[in-house]
C-alpha positions as a printed NumPy array, in Angstrom:
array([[135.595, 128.493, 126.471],
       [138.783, 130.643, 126.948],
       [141.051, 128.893, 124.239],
       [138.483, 126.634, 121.884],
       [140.072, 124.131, 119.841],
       [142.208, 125.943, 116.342],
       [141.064, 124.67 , 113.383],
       [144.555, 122.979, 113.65 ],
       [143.725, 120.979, 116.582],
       [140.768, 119.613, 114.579],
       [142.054, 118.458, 111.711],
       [144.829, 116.919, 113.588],
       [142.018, 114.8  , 116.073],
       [140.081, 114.134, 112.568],
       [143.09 , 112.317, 110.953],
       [143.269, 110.489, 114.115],
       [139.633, 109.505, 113.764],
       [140.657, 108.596, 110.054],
       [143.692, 106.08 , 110.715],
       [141.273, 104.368, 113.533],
       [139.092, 103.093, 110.658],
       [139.026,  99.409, 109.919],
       [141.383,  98.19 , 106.794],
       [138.48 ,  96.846, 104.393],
       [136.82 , 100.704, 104.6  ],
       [139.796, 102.827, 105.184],
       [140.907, 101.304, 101.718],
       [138.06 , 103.538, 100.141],
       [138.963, 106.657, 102.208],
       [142.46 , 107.196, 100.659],
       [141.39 , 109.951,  98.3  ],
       [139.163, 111.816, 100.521],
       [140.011, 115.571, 101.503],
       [139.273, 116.477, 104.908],
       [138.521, 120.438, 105.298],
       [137.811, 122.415, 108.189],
       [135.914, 125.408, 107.961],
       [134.372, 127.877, 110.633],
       [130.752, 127.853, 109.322],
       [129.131, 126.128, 106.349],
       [128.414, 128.817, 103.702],
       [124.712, 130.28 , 103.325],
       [124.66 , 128.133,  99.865],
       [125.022, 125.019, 101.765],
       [122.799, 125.786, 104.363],
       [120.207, 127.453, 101.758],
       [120.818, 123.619,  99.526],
       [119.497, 121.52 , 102.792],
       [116.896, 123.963, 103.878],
       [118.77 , 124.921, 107.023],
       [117.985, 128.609, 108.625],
       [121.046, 128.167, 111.243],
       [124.708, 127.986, 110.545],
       [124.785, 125.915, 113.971],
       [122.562, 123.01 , 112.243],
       [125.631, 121.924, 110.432],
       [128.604, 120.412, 111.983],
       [129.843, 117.92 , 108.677],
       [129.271, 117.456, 105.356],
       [130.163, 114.68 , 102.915],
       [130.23 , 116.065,  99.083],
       [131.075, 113.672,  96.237],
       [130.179, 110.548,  94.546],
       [129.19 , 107.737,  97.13 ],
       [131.287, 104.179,  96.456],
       [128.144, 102.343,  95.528],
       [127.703, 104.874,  92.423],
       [131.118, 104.884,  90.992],
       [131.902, 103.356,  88.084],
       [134.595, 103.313,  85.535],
       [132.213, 105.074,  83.309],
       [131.603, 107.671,  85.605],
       [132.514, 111.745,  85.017],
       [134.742, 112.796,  88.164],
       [133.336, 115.184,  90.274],
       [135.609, 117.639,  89.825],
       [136.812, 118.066,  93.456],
       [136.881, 114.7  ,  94.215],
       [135.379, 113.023,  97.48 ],
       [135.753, 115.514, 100.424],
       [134.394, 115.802, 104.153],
       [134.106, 119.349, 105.717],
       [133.866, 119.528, 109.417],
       [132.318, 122.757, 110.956],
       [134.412, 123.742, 113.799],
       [132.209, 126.646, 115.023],
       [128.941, 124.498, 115.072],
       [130.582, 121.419, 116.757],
       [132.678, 124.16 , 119.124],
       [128.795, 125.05 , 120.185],
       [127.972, 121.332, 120.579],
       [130.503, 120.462, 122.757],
       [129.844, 123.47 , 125.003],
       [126.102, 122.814, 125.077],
       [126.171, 118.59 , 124.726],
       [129.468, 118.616, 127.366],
       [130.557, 116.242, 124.756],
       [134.633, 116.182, 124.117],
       [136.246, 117.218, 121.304],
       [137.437, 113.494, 119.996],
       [134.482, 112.229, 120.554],
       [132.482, 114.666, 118.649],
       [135.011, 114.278, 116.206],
       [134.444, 111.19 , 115.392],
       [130.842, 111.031, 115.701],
       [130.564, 113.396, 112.894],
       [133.465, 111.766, 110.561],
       [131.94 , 108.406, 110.83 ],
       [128.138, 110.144, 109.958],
       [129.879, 111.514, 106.652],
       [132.088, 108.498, 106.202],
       [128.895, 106.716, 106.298],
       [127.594, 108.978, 103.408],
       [130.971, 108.304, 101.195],
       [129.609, 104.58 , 101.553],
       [125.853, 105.936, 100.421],
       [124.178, 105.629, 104.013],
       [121.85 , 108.104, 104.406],
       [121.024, 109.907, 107.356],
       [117.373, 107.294, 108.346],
       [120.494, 104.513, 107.404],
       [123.097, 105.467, 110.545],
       [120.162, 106.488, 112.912],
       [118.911, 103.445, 112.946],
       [122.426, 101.774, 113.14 ],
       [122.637, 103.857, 116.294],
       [119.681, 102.996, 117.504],
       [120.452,  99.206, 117.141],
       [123.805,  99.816, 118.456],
       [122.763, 101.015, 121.567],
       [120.016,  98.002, 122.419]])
């Protein structure tokens, strides 16, 4: 890949992916930070058992909207989604995939986690989905 995708070029596509979402979700995605990063750090990685930095292309970190409750502590950084750009650079290289479409494959899997899906949860969503 002579000029892969700047980490500019994937948040802006990720936003994109974000204003796509249906009203009656998108209402709970307000306060979510989107990051991009090169690599997930070896403390991530190390926290999900993962020996390659190219096993992670998104991660979801806060309090799912099923668990929140007036009562509950903030998190401290809030709701955020990190996308990998490295990893999912590798993915599209190897999978053929496009960058969009990657994209949003990966912001709906974490979206899905902001809403407390789990990762058995959207597989099998999939999996119906494409019957």
């Amino acid at each position: 890949m002579t000029n892969p995708p700047t980490i500019t070029d994937f948040e802006t596509t990720a936003r994109r992916v974000f204003e796509t979402i249906p009203t009656p979700f998108a209402e709970h995605l307000v306060d979510i930070v989107l990051r991009i990063e090169d690599w997930p750090s070896q403390e991530i990685l190390d926290h999900f058992g993962m020996t390659s930095r190219y096993q992670l292309s998104g991660l979801y970190q806060g309090v799912p909207v099923g668990e929140k409750t007036q009562w509950s502590q903030p998190s401290g950084e809030g709701d955020n989604i990190t996308l990998y750009r490295r990893p999912l650079l590798a993915e599209m290289e190897q999978t053929g995939v496009g960058l969009e479409e990657l994209i949003r494959h990966v912001v709906i899997h974490e979206v899905g986690h902001h809403f407390g899906l789990s990762d058995a949860d959207m597989h099998a969503i999939e999996d119906s989905a494409e019957d």
